[in-house]
VMD Tcl script that draws the C-alpha trace (Angstrom):
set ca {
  {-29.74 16.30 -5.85}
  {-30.01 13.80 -2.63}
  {-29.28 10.93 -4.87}
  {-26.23 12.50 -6.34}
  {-24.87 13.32 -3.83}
  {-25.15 9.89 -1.90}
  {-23.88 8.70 -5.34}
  {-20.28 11.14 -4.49}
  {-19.86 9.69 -1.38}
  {-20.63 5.73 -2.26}
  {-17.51 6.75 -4.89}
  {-15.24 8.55 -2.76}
  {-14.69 6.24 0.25}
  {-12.98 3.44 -2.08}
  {-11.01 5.80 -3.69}
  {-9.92 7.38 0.46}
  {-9.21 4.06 1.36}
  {-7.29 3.22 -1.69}
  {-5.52 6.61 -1.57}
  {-4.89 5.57 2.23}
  {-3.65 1.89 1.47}
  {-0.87 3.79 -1.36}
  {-0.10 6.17 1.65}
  {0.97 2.67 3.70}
  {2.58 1.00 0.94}
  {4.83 3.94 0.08}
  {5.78 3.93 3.57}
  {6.57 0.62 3.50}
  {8.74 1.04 0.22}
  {10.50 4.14 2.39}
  {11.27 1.92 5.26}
  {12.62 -1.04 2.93}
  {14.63 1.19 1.50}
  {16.07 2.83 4.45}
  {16.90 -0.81 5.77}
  {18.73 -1.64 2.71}
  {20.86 1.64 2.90}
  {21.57 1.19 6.39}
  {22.17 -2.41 6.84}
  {23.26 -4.42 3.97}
  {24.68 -7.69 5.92}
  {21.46 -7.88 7.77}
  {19.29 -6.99 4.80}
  {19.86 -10.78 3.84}
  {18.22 -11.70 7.49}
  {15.31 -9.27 6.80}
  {15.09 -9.75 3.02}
  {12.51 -12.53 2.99}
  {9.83 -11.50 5.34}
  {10.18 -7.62 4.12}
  {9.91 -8.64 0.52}
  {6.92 -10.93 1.12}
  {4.75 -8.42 2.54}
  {5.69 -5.81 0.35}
  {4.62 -8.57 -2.76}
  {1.39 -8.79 -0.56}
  {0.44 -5.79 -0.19}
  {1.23 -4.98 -3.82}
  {-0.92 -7.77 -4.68}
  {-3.57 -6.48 -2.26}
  {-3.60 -2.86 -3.80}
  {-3.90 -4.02 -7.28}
  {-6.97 -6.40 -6.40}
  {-8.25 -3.32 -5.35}
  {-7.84 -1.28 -7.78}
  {-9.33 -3.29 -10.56}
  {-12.25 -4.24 -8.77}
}
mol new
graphics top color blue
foreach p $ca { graphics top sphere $p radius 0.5 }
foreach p [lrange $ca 0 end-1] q [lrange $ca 1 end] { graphics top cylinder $p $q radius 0.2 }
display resetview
């Protein structure tokens, strides 16, 4: 019972932090989105930094989820 139990919680904390890294990207994806409604002449400004960390942490996320 001890061991199955230690065996739940060795599986749930990747899957809290992995729920809590989708939390943050979706976020993210909000606030990009809100900056592209609101400005689009200084979207072009913001475009390249925004986009490359979004790309990141997509990349991040799925590295995590396959492992």
């Amino acid at each position: 019972m001890k061991r199955l139990l230690i065996l739940l919680r060795i599986l749930i904390l990747p899957l809290r932090i992995l729920i809590l890294l989708l939390r943050i990207l979706i976020l993210l994806l909000r606030i990009l989105i809100l900056l592209l409604l609101r400005r689009p002449l200084t979207f072009r400004k913001l475009q390249q930094p925004l986009v490359l960390l979004t790309v990141i942490i997509i990349i991040i996320t799925i590295i995590i989820i396959m492992n």
